[in-house]
C-alpha positions in Angstrom: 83.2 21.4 97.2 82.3 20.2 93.6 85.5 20.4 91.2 84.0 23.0 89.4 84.1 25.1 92.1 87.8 23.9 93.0 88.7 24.6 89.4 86.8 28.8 89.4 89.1 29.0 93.1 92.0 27.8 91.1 91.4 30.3 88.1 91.1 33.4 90.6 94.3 33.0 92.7 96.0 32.6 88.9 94.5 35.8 87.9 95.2 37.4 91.1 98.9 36.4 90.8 99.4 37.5 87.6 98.0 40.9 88.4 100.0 41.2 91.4 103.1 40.6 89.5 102.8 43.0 87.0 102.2 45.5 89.2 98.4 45.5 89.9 98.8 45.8 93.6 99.2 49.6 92.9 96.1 50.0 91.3 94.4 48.1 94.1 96.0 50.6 96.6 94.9 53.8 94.6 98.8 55.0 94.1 98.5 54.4 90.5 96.3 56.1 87.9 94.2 54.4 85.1 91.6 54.1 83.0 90.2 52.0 85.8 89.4 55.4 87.7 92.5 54.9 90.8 93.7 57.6 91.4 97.1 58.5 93.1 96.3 59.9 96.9 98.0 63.3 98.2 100.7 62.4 101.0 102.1 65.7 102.3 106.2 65.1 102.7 107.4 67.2 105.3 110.9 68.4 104.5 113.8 67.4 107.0 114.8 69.5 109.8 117.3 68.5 112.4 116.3 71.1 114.8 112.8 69.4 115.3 114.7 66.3 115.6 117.1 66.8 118.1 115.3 64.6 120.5 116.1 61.3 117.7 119.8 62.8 117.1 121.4 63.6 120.1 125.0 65.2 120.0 128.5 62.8 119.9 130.3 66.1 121.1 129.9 68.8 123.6 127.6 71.6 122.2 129.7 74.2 121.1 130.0 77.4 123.5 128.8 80.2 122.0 129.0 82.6 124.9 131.5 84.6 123.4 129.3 85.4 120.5 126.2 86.0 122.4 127.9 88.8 124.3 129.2 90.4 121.1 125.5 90.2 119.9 124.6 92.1 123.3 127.9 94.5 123.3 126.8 95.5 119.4 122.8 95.9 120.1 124.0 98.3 123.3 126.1 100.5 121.1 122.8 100.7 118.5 120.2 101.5 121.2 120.1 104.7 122.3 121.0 105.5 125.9 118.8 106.6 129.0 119.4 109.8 128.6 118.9 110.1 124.6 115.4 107.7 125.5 114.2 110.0 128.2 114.6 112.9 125.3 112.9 111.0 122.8 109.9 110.1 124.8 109.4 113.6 126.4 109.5 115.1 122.5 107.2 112.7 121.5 105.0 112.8 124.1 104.6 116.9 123.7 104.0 116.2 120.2 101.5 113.5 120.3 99.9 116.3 122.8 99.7 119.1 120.2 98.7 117.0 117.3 95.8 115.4 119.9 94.7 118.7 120.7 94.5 120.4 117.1 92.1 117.2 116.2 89.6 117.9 119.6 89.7 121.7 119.0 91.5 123.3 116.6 90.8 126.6 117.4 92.1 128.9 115.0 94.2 126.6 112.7 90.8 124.9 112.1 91.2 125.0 108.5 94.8 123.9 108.2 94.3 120.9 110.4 91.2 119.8 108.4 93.1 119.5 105.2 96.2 117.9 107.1 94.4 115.2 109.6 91.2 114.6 107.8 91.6 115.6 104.0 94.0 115.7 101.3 97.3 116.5 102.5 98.8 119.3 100.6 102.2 120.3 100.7 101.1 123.5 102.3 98.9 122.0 105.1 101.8 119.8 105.9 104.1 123.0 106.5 101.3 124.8 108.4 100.9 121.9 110.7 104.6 121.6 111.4 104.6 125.2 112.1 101.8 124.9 114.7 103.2 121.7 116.5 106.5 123.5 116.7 104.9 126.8 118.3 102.4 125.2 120.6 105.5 124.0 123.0 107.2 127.1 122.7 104.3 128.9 124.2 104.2 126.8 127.0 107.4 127.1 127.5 109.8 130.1 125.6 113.0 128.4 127.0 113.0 125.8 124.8 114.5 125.6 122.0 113.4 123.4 118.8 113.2 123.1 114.7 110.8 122.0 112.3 112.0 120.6 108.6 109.4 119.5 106.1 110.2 116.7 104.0 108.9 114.7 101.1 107.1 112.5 104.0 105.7 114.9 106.4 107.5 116.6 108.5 110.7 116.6 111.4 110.4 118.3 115.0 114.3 118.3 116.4 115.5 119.8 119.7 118.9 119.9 121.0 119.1 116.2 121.8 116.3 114.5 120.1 114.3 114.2 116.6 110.9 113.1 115.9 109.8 112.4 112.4 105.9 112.8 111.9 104.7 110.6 108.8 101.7 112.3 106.8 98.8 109.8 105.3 95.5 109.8 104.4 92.8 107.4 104.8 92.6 104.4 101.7 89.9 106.2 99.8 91.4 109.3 99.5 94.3 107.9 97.5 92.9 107.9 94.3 92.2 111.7 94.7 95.0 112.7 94.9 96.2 115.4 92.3 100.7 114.6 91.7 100.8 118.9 91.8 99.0 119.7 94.7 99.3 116.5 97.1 102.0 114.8 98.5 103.1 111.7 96.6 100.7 108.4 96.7 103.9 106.0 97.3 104.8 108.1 100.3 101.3 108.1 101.8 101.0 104.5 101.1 104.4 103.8 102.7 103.7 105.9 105.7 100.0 103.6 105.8 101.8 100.9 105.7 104.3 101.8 108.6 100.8 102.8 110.7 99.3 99.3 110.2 102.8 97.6 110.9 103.7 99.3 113.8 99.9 98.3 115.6 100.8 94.3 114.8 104.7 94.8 115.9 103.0 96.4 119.2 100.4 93.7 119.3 102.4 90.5 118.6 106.0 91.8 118.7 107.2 93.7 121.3 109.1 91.2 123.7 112.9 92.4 123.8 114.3 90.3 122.5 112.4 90.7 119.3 113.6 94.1 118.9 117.1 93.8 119.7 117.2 90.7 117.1 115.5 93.2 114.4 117.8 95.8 115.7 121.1 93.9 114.9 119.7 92.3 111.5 118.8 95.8 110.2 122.2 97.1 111.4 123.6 94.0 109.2 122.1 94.9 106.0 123.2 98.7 106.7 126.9 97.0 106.7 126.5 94.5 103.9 124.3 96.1 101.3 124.7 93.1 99.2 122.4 90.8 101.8 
C-alpha cells in the first residue's frame, strides 16, 4: 500500500468520526430527516397493558377472591331477567304475532291495501293503527278467550296481554326515507332508529348471542339506568 493511499484511508476514518460524533449516525440509519433525503421510519408503539403481560409479571400475593362479587353479579342479572313463566308468555305472544304479521305479507286477503302501505310502502300513521288492529283481531278469532290490547305509539305499535307485551317497531326500506312527508308519515328518526335496531339485532344474533354476553349487557344497561351520570 503506497502512502498515498495510507494517507486517503487516514482521511476517511477522520471524516467518518467526525460525522459520527456529531450525530451523523442518525442520518445513516434513516431516523433523522434532511436535506440529504433520510427520512425518519414509522415504528408502531404499542401501548402498555398488564393483562397481556401477565405471563412476564406474575403476582407477589394471592389473587384476590372475587367470588363474593361474582355471585352478586349473578343474584342482580336473575332479578333483571324475566322468569320462566313471564319467558314462556313472551315467546308464545311473539310467536302469534310474528304469525299474523307473516300471513298478512303471503296473503293479505282483505286488508290488502292496509298492509301494502304498512309492510311495503310509506308508513302512515293510519296504516300503522290499521295493522295493529288486524294483528290484535287475528288471535282473537282463533281463539275468543283471550284477552289482549293494542296501543299505537310514535314507533309503531304495542300488543299486551295479561302477562306479557310485545312492541312492534315500524320502518321502511333506506330509499323510501327521503319520501317521506313530516304530516302524513311517521317520523324519519324513528324509522331510522327502528332500521337501525333491525340491522343490530341480525349481528347481536350472528356474533353475540353466548350468555354471557347478554347477561354482561344486561347488568351494564341496568347500571346506566342507576347512574345516569355514566
Amino acid at each position: 500500500m503506497t502512502l498515498e493511499q495510507q494517507d486517503m484511508i487516514c482521511y476517511t476514518a477522520q471524516t467518518l468520526v467526525r460525522i459520527l460524533s456529531h450525530g451523523g449516525f442518525r442520518k445513516i440509519l434513516g431516523q433523522e430527516g434532511g436535506p440529504e433525503g433520510w427520512f425518519r421510519p414509522f415504528v408502531p408503539h404499542i401501548p402498555f397493558d398488564l393483562y397481556l403481560c401477565e405471563m412476564a409479571f406474575p403476582w407477589v400475593k394471592p389473587a384476590p377472591d372475587e367470588t363474593s362479587f361474582s355471585e352478586a353479579l349473578l343474584k342482580r342479572n336473575q332479578g333483571l331477567a324475566p322468569n320462566s313463566a313471564e319467558q314462556a308468555s313472551i315467546l308464545s305472544l311473539g310467536t302469534k304475532i310474528n304469525n299474523v304479521i307473516d300471513n298478512l305479507m303471503v296473503a293479505p286477503g282483505t286488508f290488502e291495501v292496509q298492509a301494502e302501505e304498512a309492510l311495503q310502502c310509506l308508513p302512515t300513521l293510519e296504516a300503522v293503527a290499521a295493522l295493529g288492529n288486524k294483528v290484535l283481531e287475528s288471535p282473537r278469532a282463533l281463539d275468543p278467550s283471550e284477552v289482549s290490547t293494542m296501543l299505537t305509539n310514535e314507533t309503531g305499535f304495542e300488543i299486551s296481554s295479561s302477562d306479557a307485551t310485545v312492541k312492534i317497531l315500524i320502518t321502511t326500506v333506506p330509499p323510501n326515507l327521503r319520501k317521506l312527508d313530516p304530516e302524513l308519515h311517521l317520523d324519519i328518526k324513528v324509522l331510522q332508529s327502528a332500521l337501525a335496531a333491525i340491522q343490530y339485532s341480525r349481528w347481536f344474533e350472528e356474533n353475540a348471542s353466548q350468555s354471557t354476553v347478554k347477561v354482561l349487557i344486561r347488568l351494564r344497561k341496568d347500571l346506566r339506568i342507576r347512574l345516569s351520570w355514566l
